[in-house]
C-alpha positions in Angstrom: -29.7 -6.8 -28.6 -31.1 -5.4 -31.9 -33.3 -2.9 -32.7 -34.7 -0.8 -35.1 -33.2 -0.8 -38.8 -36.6 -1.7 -41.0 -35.3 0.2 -43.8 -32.5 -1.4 -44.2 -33.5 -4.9 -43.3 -36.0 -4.5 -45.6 -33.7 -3.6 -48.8 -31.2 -6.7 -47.5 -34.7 -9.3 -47.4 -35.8 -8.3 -50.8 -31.8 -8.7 -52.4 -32.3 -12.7 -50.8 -35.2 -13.0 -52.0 -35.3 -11.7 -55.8 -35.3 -13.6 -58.4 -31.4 -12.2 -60.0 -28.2 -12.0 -58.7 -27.8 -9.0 -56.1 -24.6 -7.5 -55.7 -25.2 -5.0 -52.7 -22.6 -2.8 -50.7 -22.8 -2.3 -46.7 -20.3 0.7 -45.4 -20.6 2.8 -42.0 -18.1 3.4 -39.7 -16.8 1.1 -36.7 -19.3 0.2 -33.8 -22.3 1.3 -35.9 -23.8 -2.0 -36.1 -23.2 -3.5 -39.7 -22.5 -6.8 -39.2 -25.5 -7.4 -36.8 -27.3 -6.1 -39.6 -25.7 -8.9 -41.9 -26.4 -11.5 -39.7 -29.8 -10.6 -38.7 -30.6 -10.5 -42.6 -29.6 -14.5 -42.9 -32.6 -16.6 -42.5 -31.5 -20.5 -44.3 -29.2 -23.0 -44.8 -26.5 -22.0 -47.6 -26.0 -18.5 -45.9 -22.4 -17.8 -45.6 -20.7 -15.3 -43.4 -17.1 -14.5 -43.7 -15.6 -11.8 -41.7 -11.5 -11.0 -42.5 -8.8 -10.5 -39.7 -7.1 -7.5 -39.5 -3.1 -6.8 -40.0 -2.1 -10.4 -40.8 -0.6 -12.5 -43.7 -2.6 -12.9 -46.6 -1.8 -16.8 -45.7 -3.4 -16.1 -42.2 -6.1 -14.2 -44.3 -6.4 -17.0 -46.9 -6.6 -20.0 -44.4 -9.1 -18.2 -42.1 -11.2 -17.8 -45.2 -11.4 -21.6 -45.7 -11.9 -22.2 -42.3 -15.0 -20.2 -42.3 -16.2 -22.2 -45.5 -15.3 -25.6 -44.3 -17.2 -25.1 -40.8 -20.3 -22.8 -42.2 -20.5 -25.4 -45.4 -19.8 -28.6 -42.9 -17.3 -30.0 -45.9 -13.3 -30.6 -45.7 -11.0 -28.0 -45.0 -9.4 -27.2 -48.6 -6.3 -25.1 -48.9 -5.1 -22.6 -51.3 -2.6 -19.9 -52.4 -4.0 -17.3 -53.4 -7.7 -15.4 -53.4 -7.9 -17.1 -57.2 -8.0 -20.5 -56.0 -10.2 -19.6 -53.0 -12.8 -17.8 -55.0 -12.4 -21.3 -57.6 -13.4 -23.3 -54.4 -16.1 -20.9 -53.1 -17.8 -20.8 -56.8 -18.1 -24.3 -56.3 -20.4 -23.8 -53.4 -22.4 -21.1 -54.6 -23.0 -22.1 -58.2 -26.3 -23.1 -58.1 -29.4 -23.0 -55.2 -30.0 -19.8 -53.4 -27.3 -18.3 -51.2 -26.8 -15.4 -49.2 -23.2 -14.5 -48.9 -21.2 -12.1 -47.2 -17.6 -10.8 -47.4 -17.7 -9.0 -43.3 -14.7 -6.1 -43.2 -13.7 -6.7 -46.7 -10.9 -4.0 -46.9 -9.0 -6.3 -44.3 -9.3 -9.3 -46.6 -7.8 -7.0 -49.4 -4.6 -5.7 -47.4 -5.8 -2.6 -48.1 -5.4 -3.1 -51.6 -7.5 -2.7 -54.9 -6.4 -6.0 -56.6 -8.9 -8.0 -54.5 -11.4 -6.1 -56.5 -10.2 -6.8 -60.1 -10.6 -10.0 -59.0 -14.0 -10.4 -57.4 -15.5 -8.5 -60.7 -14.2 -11.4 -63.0 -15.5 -14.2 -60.8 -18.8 -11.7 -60.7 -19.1 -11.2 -64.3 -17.9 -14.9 -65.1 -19.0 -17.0 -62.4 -21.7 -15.8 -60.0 -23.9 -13.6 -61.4 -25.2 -16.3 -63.3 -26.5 -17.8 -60.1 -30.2 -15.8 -60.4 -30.2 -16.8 -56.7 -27.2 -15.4 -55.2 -26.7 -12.3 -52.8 -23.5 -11.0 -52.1 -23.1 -8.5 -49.7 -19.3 -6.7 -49.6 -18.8 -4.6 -46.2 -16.5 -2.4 -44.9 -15.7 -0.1 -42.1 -12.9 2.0 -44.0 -14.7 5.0 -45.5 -12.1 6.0 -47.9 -11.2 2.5 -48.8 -14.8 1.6 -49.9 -15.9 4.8 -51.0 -12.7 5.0 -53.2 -12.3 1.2 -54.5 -15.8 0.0 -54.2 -18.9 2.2 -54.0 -17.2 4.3 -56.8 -15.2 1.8 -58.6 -14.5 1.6 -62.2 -14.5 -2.2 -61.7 -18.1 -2.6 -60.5 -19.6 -0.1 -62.2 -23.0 -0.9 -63.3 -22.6 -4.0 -61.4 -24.1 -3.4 -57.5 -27.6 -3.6 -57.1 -28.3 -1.6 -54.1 -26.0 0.9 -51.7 -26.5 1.1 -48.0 -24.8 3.7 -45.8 -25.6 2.7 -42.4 -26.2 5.8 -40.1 -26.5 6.3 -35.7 -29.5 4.8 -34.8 -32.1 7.7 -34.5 -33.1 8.7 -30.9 -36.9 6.7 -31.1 -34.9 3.6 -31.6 -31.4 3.9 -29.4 -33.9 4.8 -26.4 -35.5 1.1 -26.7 -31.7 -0.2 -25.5 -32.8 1.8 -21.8 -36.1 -0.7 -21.8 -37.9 1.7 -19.8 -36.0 1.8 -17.2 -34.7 5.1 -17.1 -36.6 8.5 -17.7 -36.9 10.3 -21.1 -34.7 13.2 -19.6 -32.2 10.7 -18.7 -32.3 9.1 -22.1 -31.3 11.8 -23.7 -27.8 12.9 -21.6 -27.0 9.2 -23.1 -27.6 10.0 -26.5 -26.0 13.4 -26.1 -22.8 11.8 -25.2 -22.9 8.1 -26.9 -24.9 9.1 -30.0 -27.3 6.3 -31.7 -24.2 3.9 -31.9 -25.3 0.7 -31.3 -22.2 -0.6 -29.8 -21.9 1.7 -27.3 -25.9 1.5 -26.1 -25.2 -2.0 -25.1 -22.3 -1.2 -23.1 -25.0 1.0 -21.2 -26.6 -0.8 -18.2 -30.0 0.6 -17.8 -30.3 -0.1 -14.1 -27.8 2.2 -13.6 -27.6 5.8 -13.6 -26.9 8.1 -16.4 -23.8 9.1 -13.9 -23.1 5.9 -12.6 -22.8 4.5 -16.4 -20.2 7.0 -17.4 -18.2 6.7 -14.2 -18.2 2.9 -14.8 -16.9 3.2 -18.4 -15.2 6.2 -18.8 -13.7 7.1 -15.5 -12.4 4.0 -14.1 -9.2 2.3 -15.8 -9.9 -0.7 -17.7 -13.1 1.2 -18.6 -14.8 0.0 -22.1 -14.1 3.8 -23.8 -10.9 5.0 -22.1 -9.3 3.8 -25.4 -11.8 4.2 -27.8 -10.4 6.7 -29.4 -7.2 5.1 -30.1 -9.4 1.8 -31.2 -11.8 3.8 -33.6 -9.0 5.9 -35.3 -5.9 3.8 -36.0 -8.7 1.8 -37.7 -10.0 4.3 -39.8 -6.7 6.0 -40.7 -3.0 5.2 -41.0 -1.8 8.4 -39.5 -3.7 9.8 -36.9 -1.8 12.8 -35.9 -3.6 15.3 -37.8 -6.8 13.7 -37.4 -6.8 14.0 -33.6 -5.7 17.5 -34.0 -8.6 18.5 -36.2 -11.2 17.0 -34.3 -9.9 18.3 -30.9 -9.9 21.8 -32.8 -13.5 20.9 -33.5 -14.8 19.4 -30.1 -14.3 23.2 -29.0 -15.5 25.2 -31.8 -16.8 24.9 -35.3 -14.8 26.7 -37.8 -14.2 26.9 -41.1 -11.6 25.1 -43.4 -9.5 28.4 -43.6 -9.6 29.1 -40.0 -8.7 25.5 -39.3 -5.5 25.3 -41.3 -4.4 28.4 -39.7 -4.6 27.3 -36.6 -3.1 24.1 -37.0 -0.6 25.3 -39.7 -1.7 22.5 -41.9 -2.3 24.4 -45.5 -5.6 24.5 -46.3 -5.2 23.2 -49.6 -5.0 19.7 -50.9 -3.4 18.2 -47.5 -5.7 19.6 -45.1 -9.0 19.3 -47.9 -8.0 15.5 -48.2 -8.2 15.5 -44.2 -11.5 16.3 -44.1 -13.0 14.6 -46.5 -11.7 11.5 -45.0 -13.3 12.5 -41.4 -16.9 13.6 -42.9 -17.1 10.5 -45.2 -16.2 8.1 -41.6 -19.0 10.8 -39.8 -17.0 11.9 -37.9 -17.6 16.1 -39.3 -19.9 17.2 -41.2 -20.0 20.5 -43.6 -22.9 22.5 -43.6 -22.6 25.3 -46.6 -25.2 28.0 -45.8 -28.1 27.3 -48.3 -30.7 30.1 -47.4 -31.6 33.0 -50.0 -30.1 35.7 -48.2 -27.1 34.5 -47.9 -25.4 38.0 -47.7 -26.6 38.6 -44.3 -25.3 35.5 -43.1 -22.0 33.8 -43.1 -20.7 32.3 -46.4 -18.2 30.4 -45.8 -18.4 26.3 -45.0 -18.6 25.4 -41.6 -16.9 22.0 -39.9 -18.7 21.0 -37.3 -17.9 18.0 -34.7 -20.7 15.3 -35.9 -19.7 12.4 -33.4 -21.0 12.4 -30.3 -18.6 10.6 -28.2 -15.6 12.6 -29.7 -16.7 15.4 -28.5 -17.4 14.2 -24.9 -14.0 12.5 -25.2 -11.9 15.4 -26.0 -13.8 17.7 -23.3 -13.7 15.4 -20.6 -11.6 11.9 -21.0 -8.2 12.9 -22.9 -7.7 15.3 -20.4 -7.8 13.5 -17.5 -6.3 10.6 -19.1 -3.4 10.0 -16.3 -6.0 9.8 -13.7 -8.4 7.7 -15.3 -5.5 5.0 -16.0 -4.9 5.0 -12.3 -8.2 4.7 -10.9 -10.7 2.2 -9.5 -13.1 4.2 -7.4 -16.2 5.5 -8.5 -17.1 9.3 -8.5 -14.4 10.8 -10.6 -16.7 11.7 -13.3 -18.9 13.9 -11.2 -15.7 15.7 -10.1 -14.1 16.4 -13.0 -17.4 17.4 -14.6 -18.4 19.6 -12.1 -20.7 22.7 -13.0 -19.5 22.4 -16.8 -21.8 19.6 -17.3 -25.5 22.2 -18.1 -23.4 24.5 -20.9 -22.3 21.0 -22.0 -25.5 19.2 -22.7 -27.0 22.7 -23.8 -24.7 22.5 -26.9 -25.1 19.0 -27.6 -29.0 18.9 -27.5 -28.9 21.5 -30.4 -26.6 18.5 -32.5 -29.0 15.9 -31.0 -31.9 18.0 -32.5 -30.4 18.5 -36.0 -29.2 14.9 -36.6 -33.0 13.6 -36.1 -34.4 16.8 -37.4 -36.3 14.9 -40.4 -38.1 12.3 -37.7 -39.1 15.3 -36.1 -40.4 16.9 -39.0 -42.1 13.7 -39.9 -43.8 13.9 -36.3 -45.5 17.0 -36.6 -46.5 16.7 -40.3 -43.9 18.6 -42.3 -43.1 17.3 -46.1 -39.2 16.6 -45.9 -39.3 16.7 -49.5 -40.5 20.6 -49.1 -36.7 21.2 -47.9 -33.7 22.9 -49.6 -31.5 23.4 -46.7 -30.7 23.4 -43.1 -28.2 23.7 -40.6 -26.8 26.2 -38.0 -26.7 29.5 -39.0 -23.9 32.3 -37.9 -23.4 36.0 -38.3 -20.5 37.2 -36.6 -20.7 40.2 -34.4 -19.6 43.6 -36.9 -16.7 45.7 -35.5 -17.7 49.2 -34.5 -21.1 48.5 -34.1 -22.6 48.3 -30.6 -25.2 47.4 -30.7 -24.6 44.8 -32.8 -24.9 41.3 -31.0 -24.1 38.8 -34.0 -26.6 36.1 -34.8 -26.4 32.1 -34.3 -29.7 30.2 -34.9 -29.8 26.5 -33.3 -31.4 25.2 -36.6 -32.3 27.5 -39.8 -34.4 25.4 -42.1 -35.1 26.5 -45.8 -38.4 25.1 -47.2 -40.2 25.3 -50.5 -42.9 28.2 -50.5 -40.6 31.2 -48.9 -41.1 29.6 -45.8 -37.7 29.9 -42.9 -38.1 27.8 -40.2 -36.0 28.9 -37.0 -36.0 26.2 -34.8 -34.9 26.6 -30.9 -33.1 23.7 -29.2 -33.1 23.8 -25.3 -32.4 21.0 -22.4 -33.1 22.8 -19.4 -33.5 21.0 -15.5 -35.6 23.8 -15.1 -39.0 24.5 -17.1 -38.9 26.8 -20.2 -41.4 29.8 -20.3 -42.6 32.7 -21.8 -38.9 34.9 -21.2 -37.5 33.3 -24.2 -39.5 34.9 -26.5 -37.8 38.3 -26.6 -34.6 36.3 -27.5 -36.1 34.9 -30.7 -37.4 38.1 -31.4 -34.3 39.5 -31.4 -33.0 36.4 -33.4 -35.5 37.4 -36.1 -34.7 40.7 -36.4 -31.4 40.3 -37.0 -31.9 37.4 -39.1 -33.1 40.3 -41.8 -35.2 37.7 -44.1 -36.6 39.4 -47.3 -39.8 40.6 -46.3 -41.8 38.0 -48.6 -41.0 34.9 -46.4 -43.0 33.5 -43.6 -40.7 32.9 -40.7 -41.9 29.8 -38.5 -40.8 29.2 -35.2 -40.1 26.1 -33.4 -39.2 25.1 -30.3 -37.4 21.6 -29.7 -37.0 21.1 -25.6 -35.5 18.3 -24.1 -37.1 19.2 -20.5 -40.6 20.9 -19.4 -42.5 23.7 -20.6 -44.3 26.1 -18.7 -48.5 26.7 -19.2 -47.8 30.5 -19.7 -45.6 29.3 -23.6 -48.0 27.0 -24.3 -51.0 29.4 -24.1 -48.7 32.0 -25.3 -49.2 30.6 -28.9 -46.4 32.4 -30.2 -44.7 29.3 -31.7 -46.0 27.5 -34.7 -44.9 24.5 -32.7 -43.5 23.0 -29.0 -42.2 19.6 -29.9 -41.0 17.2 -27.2 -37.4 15.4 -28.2 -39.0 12.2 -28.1 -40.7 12.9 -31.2 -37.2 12.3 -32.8 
């Protein structure tokens, strides 16, 4: 199954098509559909698609690389020793006509390594390039490794043509995977636990219920995600220790980087800083810095938020319960260890599912993207020795151009949402102290029904159903 991706279809389609030698970059984390992409890009004969194995010999490594070229180019297997010789018998193949070519999981094929990339500029800047026909695509799921070696290396600079960092899927295309056979309420409880990762919507059998699904492959041993978490992060990073403490830390809480390191006595400088980066760059965290004007009556400091999905579900729900799950077969465990926790649950993840298609939304109900500074949650913590003094968290603060806040409201709800949740922004706004020059809109995101009585009210500037994500 594939759907959606026009953009980036499109940007892969015109590389194949120009009339120069492309150089192009493809990076995104594990299960997020890149190589689909890749393959649903190829479209004639002298395409060639090599993916690399993981953790083997660079013989292993060099003789599956040949393999792939003998059987995609239908010629005699040739051997070699090393990646010069290979790339000597691949230029041969690729030095004239038009040819789309692919290196799939490239930080495999170079152990890790950087020297694969000295290399592959020379045959680049020697040999390929002057093929006005040829694509080549490099991909990788290792954040740090492509970031660090590829998308910012001093090797290829000034020699890619186009970057593409493939995102989730957003919400109006993960739903097509349900077919219509499931309700838009029910669609979302997916996406607020398996994201827009295209991996893990075909795993989803849309006959089945939103319960049953999760029972099926979470609950029961041998299930498809029990060890998903081990799979996704000893591929990402060589020590994972820290990593899973930090995002457990997270799945609970967001916090900032100071407050982190305390707590996991990890210093918060260079060590726990380097952490970080490494888990926001794979998407796993994101770190929103508060951007509105006022900034003194909010929090200032960085906030790390849990940006995956699944993680958080997992760590809630799965790791816990781990020793059951790996003895089980029956189905129903989910809905008991879930229990009543399941509505403040999916309360909290509808406000991430909000903000992460935030700018379809906007595009929905006609607001210019490009009028936006900022946005992001916004805190103020509760001050000591003052009563009456509640603290402040707003779902979604938006900053646009003009003096104009928007504070958006993010509620899933089984039951309807009326009129009574007016005096709660109210008291948002109030407390929210904006400088008396800015328009404050108000927006309400719901993931369920809404009463007649808030809809005639008129007192937001806009009701917006999820699906308009």
């Amino acid at each position: 199954m594939f759907f959606g991706r026009k953009y980036e279809l499109s940007i892969l389609k015109d590389a194949i098509s120009s009339n120069r030698a492309e150089l192009g970059i493809l990076y995104g984390r594990r299960r997020i559909g890149k190589s689909s992409l890749l393959i649903k890009a190829a479209s004639r004969k002298g395409d060639l698609y090599f993916e690399a194995l993981q953790n083997v010999s660079l013989k292993k490594q060099l003789d599956h690389f040949l393999h792939q070229l003998a059987q995609q180019t239908k010629t005699p297997r040739s051997l070699a020793g090393d990646w010069r010789e290979v790339f000597d018998i691949l230029t041969y193949h690729i030095k004239t006509n038009r040819h789309y070519v692919v290196f799939d999981e490239f930080p495999w094929m170079a152990s890790g390594r950087s020297e694969l990339v000295s290399l592959l500029k020379y045959y680049w800047d020697n040999h390929w390039k002057k093929n006005p026909n040829l694509t080549l695509v490099i991909c990788g799921s290792i954040a740090s490794f492509m970031l660090k070696h590829i998308v910012h290396s001093k090797a290829l600079h000034n020699r890619k043509t186009f970057e593409i960092k493939l995102p989730p899927l957003p919400a109006s295309e993960a739903r097509m995977f349900f077919k219509n056979l499931r309700s838009d309420f029910e669609i979302v409880r997916f996406l607020m636990v398996f994201g827009g990762i295209p991996k893990y919507m075909e795993q989803m059998d849309p006959r089945m219920s939103f319960f049953d699904n999760v029972d099926r492959l979470c609950f029961q041993k041998n299930g498809f995600f029990v060890n998903e978490f081990e799979t996704i992060f000893k591929e990402q990073f060589k020590v994972v220790k820290n990593y899973e403490r930090i995002v457990k830390v997270l799945s609970q809480r967001s916090s900032s980087k100071e407050e982190l390191g305390k707590h996991l006595t990890i210093p918060s400088g260079g060590g726990l800083t380097s952490y970080i980066n490494n888990l926001e760059q794979a998407d796993f965290i994101k770190v929103f810095t508060p951007k509105v004007p006022f900034g003194a009556s909010g929090e200032k400091t960085k906030k790390l938020v849990l940006w995956d999905e699944w993680l958080r579900f997992y760590f809630n729900y799965i790791e816990p319960n781990r020793n059951i799950i790996e003895l089980n077969t029956e189905p129903g465990l989910f809905d008991k260890v879930a229990g009543q926790s399941l509505s403040n649950y999916f309360g909290l993840a509808f406000k991430k599912l909000c903000m992460k298609n935030l700018l379809n939304i906007f595009k929905n109900i006609g607001y210019d993207i490009h009028q936006i500074i900022g946005f992001g949650p916004f805190f103020r913590q509760r001050k000591r020795n003052k009563s009456h003094d509640e603290g402040l968290q707003v779902d979604i603060l938006v900053h646009r151009k003009g003096q104009v806040l928007t504070l958006i409201e993010c509620k899933y709800s089984t039951r309807p949402i009326s009129s009574s949740i007016i005096p709660e922004i109210q008291r948002k706004i109030k407390f929210l102290k904006a400088p008396r020059h800015y328009t404050i809109e108000r927006i309400l995101i719901s993931g369920g029904e809404v009463t007649a009585d808030l809809q005639k009210s008129d007192y937001f500037h806009h009701i917006v159903d999820w699906k308009a994500s």
